[in-house]
C-alpha positions in Angstrom: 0.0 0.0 0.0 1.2 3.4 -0.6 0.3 6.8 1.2 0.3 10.2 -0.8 1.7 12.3 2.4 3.0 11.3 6.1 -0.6 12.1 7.5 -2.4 9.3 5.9 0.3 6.9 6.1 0.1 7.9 10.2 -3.6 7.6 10.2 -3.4 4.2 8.4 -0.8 3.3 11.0 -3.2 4.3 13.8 -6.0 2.0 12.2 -3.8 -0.8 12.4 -2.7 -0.3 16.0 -6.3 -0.3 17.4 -6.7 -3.1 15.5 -3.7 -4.9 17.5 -5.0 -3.6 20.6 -8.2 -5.2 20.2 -7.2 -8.7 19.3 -7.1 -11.3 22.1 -3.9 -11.6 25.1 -2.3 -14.5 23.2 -2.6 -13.5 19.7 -0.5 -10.2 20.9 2.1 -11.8 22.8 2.6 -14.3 19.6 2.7 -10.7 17.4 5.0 -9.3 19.6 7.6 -12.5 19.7 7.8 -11.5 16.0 10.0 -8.4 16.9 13.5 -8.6 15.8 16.9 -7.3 16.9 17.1 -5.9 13.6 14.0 -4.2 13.8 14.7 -2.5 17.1 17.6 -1.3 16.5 16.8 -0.1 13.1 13.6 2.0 14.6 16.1 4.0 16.4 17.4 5.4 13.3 16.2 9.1 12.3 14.5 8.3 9.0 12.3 12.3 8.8 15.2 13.8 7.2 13.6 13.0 3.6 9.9 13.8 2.7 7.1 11.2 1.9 8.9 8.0 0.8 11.1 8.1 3.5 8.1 8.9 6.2 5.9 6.1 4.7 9.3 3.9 5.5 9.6 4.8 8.9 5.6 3.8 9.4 7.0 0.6 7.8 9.4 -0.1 10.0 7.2 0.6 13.1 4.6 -1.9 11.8 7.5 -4.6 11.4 8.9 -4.2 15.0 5.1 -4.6 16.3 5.2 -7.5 14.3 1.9 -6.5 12.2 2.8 -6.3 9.0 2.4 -9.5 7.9 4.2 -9.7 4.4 6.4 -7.1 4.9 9.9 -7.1 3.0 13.2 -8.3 4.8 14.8 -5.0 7.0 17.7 -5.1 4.6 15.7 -4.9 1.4 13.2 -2.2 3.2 16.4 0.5 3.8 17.7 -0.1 0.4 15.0 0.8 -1.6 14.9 3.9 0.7 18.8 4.3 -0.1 19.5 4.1 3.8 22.8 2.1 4.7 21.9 -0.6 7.3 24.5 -0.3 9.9 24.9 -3.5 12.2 27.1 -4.6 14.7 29.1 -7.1 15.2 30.6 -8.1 18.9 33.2 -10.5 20.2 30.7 -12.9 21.0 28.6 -13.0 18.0 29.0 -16.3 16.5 30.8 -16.4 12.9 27.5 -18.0 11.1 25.4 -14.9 12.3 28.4 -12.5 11.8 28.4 -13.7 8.0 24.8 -13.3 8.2 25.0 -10.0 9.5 27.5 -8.8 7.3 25.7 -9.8 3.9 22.8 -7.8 4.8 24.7 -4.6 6.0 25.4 -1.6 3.8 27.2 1.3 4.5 29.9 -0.1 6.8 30.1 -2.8 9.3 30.7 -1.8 13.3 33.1 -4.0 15.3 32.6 -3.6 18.9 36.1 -3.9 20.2 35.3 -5.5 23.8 32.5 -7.1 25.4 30.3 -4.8 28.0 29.5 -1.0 27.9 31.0 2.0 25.8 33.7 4.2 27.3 37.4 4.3 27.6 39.8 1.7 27.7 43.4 1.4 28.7 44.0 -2.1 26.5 41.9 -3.7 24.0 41.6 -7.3 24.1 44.7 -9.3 22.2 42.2 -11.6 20.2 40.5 -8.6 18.4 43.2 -8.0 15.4 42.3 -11.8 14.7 38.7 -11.5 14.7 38.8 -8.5 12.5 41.1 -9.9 10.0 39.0 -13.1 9.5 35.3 -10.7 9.0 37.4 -8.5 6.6 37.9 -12.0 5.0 34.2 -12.4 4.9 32.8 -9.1 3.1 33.6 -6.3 1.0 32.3 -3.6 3.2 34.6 -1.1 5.6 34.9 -2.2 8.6 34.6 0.5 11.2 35.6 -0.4 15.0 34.5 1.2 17.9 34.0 1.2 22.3 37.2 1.6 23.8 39.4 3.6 21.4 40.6 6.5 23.1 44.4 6.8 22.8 46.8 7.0 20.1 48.5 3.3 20.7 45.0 2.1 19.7 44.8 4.2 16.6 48.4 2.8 15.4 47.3 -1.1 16.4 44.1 -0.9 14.5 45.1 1.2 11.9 46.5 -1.8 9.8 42.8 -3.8 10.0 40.7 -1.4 10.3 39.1 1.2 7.8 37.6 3.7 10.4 38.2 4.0 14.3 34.9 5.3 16.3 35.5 7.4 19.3 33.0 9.0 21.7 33.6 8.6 25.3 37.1 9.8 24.6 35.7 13.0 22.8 32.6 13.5 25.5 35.9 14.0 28.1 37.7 16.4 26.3 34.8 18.7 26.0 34.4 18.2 30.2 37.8 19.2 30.2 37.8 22.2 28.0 35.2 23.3 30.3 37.1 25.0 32.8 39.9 26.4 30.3 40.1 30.0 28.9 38.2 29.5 25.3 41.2 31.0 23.5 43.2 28.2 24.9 40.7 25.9 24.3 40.5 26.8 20.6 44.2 27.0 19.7 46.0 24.6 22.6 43.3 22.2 23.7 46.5 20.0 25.4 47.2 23.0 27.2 51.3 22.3 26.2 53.3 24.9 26.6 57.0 25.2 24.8 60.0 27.1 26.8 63.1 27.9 25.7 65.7 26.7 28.4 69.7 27.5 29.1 71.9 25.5 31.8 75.8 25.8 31.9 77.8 23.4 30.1 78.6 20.0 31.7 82.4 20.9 31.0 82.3 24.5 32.0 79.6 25.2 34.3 82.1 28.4 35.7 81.8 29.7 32.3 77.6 30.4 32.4 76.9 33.6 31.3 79.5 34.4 28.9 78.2 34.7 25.3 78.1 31.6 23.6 79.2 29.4 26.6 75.5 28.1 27.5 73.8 25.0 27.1 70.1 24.8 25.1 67.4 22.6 25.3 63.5 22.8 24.7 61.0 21.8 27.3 57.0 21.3 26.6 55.2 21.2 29.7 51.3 20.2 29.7 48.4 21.4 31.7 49.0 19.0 34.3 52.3 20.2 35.1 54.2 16.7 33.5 57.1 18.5 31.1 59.5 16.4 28.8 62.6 18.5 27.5 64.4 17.8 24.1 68.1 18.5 23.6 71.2 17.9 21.8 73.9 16.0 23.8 77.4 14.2 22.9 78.4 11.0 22.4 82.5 11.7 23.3 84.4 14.7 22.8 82.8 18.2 22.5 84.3 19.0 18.6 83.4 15.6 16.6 81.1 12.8 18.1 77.9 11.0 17.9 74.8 12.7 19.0 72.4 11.9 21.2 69.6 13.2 23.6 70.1 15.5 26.3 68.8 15.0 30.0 67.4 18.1 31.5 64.8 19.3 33.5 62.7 22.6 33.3 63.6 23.2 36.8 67.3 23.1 36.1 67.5 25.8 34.0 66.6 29.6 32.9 63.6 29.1 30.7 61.4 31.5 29.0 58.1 30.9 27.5 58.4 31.0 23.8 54.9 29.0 22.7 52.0 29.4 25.1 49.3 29.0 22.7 50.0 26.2 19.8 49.7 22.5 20.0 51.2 22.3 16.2 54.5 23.7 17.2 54.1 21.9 20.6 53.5 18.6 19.2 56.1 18.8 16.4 58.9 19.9 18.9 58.1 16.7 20.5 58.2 14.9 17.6 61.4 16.0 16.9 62.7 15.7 20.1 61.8 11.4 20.1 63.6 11.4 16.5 67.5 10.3 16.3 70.1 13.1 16.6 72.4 14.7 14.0 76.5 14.1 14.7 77.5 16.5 17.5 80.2 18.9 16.6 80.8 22.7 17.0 81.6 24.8 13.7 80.1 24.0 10.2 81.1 20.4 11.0 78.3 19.3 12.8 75.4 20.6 15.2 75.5 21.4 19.0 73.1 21.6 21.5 72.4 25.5 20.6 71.6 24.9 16.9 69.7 22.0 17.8 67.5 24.2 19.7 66.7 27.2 17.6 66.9 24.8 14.2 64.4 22.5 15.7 62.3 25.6 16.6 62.7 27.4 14.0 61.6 24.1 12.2 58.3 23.7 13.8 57.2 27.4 13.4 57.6 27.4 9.9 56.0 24.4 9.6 52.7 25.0 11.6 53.2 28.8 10.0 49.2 29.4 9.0 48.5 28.7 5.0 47.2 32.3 3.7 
């Protein structure tokens, strides 16, 4: 049957649920045994943005999950003559037979529930789930989209090879509690709340020798809203003219350090960034790079870098 606006379809719809209302106990509780996962979950999906056809689908829909419609189409073929992608989802302890089921009746993309029990955050995901995601990507053509749980950047690099989409929302819902009771100008540009210095220490060799020009140690130190910093330097291997690089150890607190970056997680993050990467051959002169140029080149760096496009 077809309806020529939402009204009469609704109207019809009413007709047929007085009708339910009025049939014996038994016969209900047989109509209502006819309601399907599917059909639940697929109610819950906001079919008004579209006019008529889709309206008349959505009184469709409510008719199957009451289990009244009698020869009503399978859910699958029902959203794809409305060109709605059925999104289903799959869990950890679906068995494979339904998950192949599930998987050839889906459109869109498939959801992979990451763990068993409720959304929210997670510190580790559960080893098996690379396997089970590998074997359904075996079983359809579709994207594969996983989600519960995924909430810090060792997830994103784990899944990343299996997976064509990562879901996040509990992770999102806390950092807008967070940005909450930040400044909105920080909250806008630096929503880490890093902050980069620029730090000077004497020289291991010639600690006398601080505050003469030139005769200074420099290092870079990012320090988040919680007060944790980590600090990024250039350090030698052996002697101070000609030797292997490597990473300085310093501390905010044991130096002179001047904010130079309040405001810009671009710069923030890409000084860290550079600062986890392998360092050039130590030297002083044209020969190689100390601990100074290491500081204002990797600086220098990440400015230009996160520079804004015009």
């Amino acid at each position: 049957m077809t309806f020529r606006s939402y009204e009469q379809a609704s109207a019809h719809e009413l007709l047929e649920l007085t009708s339910l209302r009025r049939r014996p106990l038994d016969l209900r509780r047989q109509q209502s045994q006819k309601l399907t996962l599917e059909a639940r979950e697929c109610r819950l999906v906001a079919l008004r943005e579209r006019p008529g056809q889709v309206q008349v689908l959505d009184v469709q829909l409510r008719k199957l999950a009451l289990g009244i419609c009698g020869g009503c189409q399978p859910l699958a073929k029902i959203c794809r003559r409305a060109d709605f992608s059925l999104i289903q989802l799959i869990t950890p302890t679906t068995p494979r037979e339904r998950a192949v089921r599930i998987a050839n009746s889906s459109s869109g993309f498939l959801y992979y529930v990451s763990v068993t029990g409720i959304t929210g955050e997670r510190t580790q995901l559960p080893p098996e789930l690379l396997d089970n995601v590998s074997w359904l990507r075996t079983q359809t053509r579709l994207p594969i989209c996983i989600g519960f749980g995924i909430s810090q950047p060792e997830h994103v690099k784990l899944l990343a090879p299996v997976a064509d989409g990562l879901i996040v929302g509990s992770a999102i819902v806390r950092r807008i509690a967070d940005a909450a009771t930040k400044p909105r100008p920080t909250v806008l540009t630096d929503p880490t709340g890093l902050k980069t210095y620029d730090c000077t220490a004497p020289l291991h060799a010639a600690p006398w020798a601080y505050g003469a020009p030139l005769l200074y140690h420099e290092y870079l130190c990012v320090v988040g809203a919680d007060g944790k910093e980590t600090c990024v330097g250039q350090d030698r291997e052996g002697n101070g003219f000609w030797s292997p690089g490597k990473p300085s150890n310093d501390t905010k607190a044991g130096g002179d350090c001047k904010e130079v970056e309040p405001d810009n997680s671009c710069i923030e993050q890409c000084i860290l960034t550079e600062g986890a990467a392998p360092r050039p051959r130590y030297g002083i002169g044209p020969q190689g790079t100390d601990c100074q140029e290491w500081a204002d080149d990797t600086l220098s760096k990440c400015r230009k870098q996160c520079k804004p496009k015009k």
